[in-house]
N, C-alpha and C positions, 0 to 999 in steps of 0.2 A: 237488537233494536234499542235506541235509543228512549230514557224514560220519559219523553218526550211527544213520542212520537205516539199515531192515534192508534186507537184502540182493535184494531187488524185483529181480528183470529187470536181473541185475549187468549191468555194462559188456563187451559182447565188442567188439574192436580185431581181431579177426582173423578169418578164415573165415566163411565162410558158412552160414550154417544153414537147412533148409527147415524153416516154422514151417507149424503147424495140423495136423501127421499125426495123427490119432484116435487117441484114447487109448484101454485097454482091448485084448482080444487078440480079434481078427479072427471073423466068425460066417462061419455059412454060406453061401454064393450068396444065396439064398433067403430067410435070417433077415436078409442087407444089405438085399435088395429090402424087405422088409417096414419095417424100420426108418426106410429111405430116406420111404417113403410116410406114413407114420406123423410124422414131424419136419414134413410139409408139409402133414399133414391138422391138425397140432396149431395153427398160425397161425388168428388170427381178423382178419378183414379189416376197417380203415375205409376212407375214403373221402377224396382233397382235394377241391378245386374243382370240380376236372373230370368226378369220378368216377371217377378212377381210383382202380386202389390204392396206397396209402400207408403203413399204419401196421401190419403183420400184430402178433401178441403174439409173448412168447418161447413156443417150442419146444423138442421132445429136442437142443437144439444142438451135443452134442457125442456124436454114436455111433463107432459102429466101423463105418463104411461108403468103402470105397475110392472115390475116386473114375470110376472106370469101373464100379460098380456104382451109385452114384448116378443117374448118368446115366442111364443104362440105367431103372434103376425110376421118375425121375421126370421122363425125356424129355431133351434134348440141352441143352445153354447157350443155344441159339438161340430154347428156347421164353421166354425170360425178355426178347429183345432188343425194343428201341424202334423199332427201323427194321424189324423184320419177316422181314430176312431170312435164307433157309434154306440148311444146308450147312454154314456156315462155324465150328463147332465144332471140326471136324476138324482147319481149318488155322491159326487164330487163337491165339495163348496163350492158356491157362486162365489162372487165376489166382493160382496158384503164380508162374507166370513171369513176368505182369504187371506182381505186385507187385514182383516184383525189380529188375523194369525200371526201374520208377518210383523205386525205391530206391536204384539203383545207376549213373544217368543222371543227367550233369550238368544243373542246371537251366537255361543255353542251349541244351540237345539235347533236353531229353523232349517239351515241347510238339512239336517235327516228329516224333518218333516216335510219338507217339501221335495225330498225325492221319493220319499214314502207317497203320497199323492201323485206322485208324477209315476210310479210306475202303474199308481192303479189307474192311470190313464189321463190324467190332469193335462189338459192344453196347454201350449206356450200363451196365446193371446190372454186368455182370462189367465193365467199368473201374471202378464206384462200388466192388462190392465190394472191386476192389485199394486198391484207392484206403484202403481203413478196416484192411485190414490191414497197408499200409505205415505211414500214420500210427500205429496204432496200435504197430507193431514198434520204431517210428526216436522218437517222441516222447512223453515221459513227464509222467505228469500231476504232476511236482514242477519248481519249488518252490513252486508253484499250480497247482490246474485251473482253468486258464485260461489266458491270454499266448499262447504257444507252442500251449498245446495245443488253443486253438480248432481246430487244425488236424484234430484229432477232431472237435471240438465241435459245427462247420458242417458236418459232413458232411449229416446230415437235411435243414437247410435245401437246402444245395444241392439233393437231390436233388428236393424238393420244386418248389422252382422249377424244374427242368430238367423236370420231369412234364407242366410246365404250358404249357411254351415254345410258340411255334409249332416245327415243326421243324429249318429250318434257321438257329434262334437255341439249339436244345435242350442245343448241347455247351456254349456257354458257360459255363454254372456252374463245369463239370467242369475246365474248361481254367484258371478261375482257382484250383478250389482243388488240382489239383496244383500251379500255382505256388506257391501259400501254399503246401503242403505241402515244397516244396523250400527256401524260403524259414525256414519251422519247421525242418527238417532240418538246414539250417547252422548255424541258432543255434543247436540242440540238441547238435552235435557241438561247435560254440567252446566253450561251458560247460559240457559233462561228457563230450561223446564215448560217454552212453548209448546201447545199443540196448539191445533187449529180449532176455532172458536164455534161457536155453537152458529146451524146457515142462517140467515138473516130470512125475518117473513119476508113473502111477496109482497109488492103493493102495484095494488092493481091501475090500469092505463092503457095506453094505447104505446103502440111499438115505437110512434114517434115523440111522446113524451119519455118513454123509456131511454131513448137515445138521447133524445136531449139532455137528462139525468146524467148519462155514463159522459159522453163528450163534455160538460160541465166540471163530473168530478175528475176528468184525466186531466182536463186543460188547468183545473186548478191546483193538481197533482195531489188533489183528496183522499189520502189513503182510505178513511173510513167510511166516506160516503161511496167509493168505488165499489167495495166490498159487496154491497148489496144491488148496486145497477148493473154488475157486469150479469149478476144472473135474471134482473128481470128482462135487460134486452135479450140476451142468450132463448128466455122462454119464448118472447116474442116476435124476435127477427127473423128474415128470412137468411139462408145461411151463406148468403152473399154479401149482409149488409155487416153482420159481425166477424166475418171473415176481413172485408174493406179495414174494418175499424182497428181489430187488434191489429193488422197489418200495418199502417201508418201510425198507431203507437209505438211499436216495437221498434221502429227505426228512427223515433223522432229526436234523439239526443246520440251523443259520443260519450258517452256513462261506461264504465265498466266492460268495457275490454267488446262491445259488443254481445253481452252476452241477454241483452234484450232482445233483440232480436232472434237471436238462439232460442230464445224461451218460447216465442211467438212459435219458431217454426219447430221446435218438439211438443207444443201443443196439439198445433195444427196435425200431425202425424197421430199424436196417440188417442187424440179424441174419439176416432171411432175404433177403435180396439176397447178404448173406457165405455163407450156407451151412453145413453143418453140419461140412465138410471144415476150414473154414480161420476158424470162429470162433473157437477157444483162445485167439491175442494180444488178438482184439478185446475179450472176457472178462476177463481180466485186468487188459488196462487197466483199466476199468471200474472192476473191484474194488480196485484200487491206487488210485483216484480216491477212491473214496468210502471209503477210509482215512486220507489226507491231512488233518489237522488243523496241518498251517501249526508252526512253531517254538516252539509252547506244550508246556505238559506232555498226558501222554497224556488222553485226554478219560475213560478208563474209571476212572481215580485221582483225578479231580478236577470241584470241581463250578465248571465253564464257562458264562459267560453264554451262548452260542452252544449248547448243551446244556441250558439249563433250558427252556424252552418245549416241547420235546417230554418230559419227565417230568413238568410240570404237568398238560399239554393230555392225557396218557395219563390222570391223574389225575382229568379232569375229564368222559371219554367218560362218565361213568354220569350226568350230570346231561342227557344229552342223550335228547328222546322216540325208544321205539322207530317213532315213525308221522315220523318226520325226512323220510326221502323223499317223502312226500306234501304238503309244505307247499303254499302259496300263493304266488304272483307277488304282491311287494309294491312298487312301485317308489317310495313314500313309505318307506318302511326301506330301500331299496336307497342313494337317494341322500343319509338320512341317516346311514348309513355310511361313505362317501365323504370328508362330513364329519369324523366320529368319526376316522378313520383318519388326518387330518392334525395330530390330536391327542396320540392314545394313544402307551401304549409296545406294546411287541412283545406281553405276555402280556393285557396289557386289549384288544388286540387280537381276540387267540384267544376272550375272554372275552365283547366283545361279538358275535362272530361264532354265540357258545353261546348268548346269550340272545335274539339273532334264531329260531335255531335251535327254541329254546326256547316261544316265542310262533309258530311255527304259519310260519314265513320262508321259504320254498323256498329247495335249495341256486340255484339259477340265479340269484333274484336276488343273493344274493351274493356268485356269481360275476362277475354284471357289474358288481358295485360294485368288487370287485376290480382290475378291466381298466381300466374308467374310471380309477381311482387311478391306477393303473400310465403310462397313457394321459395321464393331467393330469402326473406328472412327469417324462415325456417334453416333452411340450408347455412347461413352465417351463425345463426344462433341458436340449437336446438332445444328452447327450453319453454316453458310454460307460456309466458307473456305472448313473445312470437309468433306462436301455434295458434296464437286467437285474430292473427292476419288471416291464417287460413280458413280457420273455423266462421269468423265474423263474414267473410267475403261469401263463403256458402249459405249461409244464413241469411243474408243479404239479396245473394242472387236467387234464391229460395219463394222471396218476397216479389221478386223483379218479377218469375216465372208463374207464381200463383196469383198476385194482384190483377185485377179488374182494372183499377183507373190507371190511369195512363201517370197523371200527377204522381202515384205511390211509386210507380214501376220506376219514374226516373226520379223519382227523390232517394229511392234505394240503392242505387245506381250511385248519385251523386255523394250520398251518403257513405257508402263500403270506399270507394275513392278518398273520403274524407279521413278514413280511418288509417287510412296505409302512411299517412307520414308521420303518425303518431308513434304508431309505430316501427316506425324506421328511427325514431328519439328512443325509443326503448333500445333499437340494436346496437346502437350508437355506433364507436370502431370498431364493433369488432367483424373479424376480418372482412372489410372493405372492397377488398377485390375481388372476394370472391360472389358472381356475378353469372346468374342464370343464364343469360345470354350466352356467355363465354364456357357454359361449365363444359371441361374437355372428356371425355368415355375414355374408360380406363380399362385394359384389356384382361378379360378374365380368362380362367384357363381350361375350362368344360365349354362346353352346348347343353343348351337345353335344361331341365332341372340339375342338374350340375354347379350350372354358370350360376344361377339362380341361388341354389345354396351356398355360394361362394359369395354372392353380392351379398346377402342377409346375413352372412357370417362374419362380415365386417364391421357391423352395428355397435356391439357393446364399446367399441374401441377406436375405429375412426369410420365416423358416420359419413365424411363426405367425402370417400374410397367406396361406400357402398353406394350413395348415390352416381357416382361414376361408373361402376361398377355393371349397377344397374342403365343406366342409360347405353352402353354397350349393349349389355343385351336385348333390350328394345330396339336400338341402332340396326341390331343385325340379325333382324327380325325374328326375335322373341315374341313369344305369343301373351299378349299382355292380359288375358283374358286367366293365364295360368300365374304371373307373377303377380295379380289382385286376389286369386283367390290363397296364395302362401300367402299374404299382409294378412289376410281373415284369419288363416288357421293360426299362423303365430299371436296373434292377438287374441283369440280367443280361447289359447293354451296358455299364453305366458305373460297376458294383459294385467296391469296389475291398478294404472290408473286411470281416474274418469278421463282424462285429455287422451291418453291411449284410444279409447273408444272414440270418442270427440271426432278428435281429428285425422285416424285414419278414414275415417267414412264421411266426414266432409271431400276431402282429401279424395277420395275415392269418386266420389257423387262428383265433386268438379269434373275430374277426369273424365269423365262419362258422357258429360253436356258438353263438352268441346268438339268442334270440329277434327276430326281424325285426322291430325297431320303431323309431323314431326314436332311440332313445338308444344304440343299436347302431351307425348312423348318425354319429352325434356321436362317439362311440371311432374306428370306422375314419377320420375327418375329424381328429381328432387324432394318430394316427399319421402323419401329413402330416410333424409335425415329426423326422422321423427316416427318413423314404422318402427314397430316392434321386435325384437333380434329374436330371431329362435333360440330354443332355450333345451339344455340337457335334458331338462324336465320341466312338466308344467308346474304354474304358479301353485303354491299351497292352497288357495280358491278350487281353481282349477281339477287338482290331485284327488282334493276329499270330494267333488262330484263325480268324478269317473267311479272313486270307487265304491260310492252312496250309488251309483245307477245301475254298477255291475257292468 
């Protein structure tokens, strides 16, 4: 952060502080239980792969419920664990003292102590959730959201993968991203020695002065008066209304690769795994995220390229039909869009996505032109930047699928469109022709797990032989259901960075929401170029949890 910038979650050097106490002055036994039930009756559930759950929405996140009244109203820590089993709430750290542990444990000591806890029974959820409130406390989303602060960012993915594991592969995620997270922690103390600042009092109001407060301080891009509105709306709202909110902030610029909106929806995921005890840091963050405008002038004094698309694209909702939701599956406009998009700029973008709209388009298909895009410049470029075509577009449609108003759902829409010829300026030449549409299946020489380990054996060396490779075998019907879960296991053996996590399960999660047809097929087949190669052996991460778990 620059020494300029407001006073965010000053620097403390000294002492300790327990973060997440509920703000607000204490209710009844009774009025806690009710509330307690009420924060978890307000989540709406998706689904991943597996069927499990994944994605609940925000909730009353921030009440006035102690925690030994939580529990009580919505059952022990134990009902949350992955391994199943009973009792050990009692004796296990909650997650006040988790996170400390994680925070305050050097990083050659915390992986054995946290397998040491984890044999004597320690859940995945409550380590995930420390897990989001240490990151969230020790590392701040400046001088970019990003770098450093994927160590937030990958949280979602991780858990995602770990959802999906067999079981005794399920800790791995977790095991790498406290290292990153200790890894972010050091670099974060070399260059500033931030932690996160003492919570801000309540002040007390009504939920619609509260919002008026928060929408005040984002439109004015008020770091430090945000800091403390995002949690008294959070105490106050109903979890529809702060759900709306960070959703149409998190998409409201073309800043940083996308990775605001990324942050929205790893929030929106991990919130109820944190709980309503110990979300405050995680909030904050968040909202300190999607403040960040980078070393230019303030965005609300000035008119920012990164900034015009969404006051056009606001400008341009009324040319859209109200019968939008009902379009038609076009896949002749799907993939001449594809096209269009290695063309345009940012706002003819938004513009031809309005005229698809316009003529009758269903959103889906232009969603999956979207992903393709996304998909082809992964495929030409396999490297960082690119990856955040794919990433930014799930985060986006993330936004599309959980939004309420109708206005968010197509500004996010108009928005992830806006983003794709940016970067198609990052891909620039390099190779040009090669083009999703045309990518040709390259013949492998097994069936079945075979073919498969032949496709993923091409990775470290020529990654779009493997996407070839693999598109054959889905061609000729491979069961795709077995080549997502080889992308998990290699990643979660031999995963070494946050965008590994990132974006296989974006990557993943598109695949999933498409329509089941060959050109769905062809996207997951190009994401090849950016899945994890299997590996001799697993990651150094990886090695010392197997043999820490036994």
């Amino acid at each position: 952060m620059s020494s300029s910038a407001p006073s965010f979650g000053a620097c403390r050097h000294a002492g300790r502080s327990r973060v997440g106490v509920p703000v607000g002055p204490p209710g009844s036994r009774a009025d806690a239980r009710d509330r307690a039930r009420r924060f978890w009756r307000a989540w709406k559930h998706t689904t991943d792969d597996s069927g499990r759950e994944a994605g609940p929405q925000i909730g009353r996140i921030v009440s006035a419920v102690d925690r030994r009244t939580f529990l009580c109203a919505t059952g022990s820590a134990t009902a949350l664990s992955l391994s199943g089993k009973l009792g050990l709430a009692r004796t296990l750290p909650e997650v006040g003292a988790l996170h400390r542990l994680m925070e305050e444990t050097p990083r050659e000591r915390v992986a054995a102590e946290l397998a040491g806890l984890i044999r004597d029974g320690l859940d995945h959820r409550r380590t995930l959730a420390a897990l989001a409130v240490a990151t969230s406390r020790r590392v701040q989303p400046f001088p970019h959201v990003g770098f450093k602060y994927h160590t937030v960012l990958a949280l979602q993915s991780v858990h995602l993968t770990a959802l999906n594991l067999p079981d005794k592969e399920r800790w791995l995620p977790v095991f790498w991203a406290l290292d990153y997270f200790k890894r972010a922690q050091e670099a974060e103390h070399r260059q500033s020695g931030w932690t996160l600042g003492p919570q801000p009092a309540p002040v007390a109001g009504t939920v619609e002065a509260a919002q008026e407060r928060l929408i005040d301080a984002l439109e004015r891009w008020d770091l430090e008066a945000v800091d403390p509105a995002v949690l008294d709306f959070a105490r106050l709202a109903a979890p529809e209304q702060l759900a709306e909110l960070l959703f149409r902030y998190g998409i409201r610029d073309l800043r940083a690769i996308g990775h605001k909106a990324i942050a929205v929806q790893n929030v929106h995921r991990l919130l109820p795994i944190v709980g309503p005890e110990y979300a405050p840091p995680v909030l904050r963050s968040l909202a300190a995220a999607l403040q960040n405008h980078g070393s230019g002038p303030n965005p609300a004094t000035s008119d920012l390229p990164s900034d015009r698309t969404w006051r056009e694209f606001q400008a341009m909702l009324g040319e859209i039909p109200n019968t939008w939701k009902q379009g038609r599956r076009d896949d002749i406009a799907r993939n001449e869009l594809v096209r269009t998009l290695r063309e345009v700029s940012e706002l003819d973008a938004g513009r031809a996505v309005i005229d698809l709209l316009k003529g009758g388009v269903s959103t889906d298909s232009i969603w999956e032109a979207l992903f393709a895009t996304a998909a082809e410049l992964v495929l030409r470029r396999p490297t960082v930047v690119p990856v955040h075509a794919q990433t930014s577009a799930n985060a986006f449609h993330y936004v599309f699928r959980h939004a309420r108003a109708e206005d968010t759902q197509l500004l996010a829409l108009l928005q992830s469109a806006a983003f794709m010829p940016a970067f198609h300026r990052r891909v620039g030449r390099t190779q040009p022709g090669l083009r999703i549409d045309e990518l040709e299946p390259l013949v492998v020489s097994g069936t079945g797990a075979d073919a498969l380990r032949e496709a993923f054996s091409e990775l470290p060396h020529d990654r779009t032989a493997g996407a070839r490779k693999a598109l054959h075998y889905l061609q000729q019907g491979g069961f795709a259901g077995t080549f997502v879960a080889n992308a998990r296991r290699h990643l979660a053996r031999n995963g070494r960075r946050s965008h590994d996590f990132k974006f296989t399960e974006a990557a993943l999660e598109n695949y999933r929401k498409m329509a089941p047809t060959p050109w769905r097929d062809r996207i997951l087949a190009a994401s090849m170029a950016y899945f994890t190669a299997s590996g001799t052996a697993p990651s150094p991460v990886a090695q010392e949890a197997l043999q820490l778990l036994g």
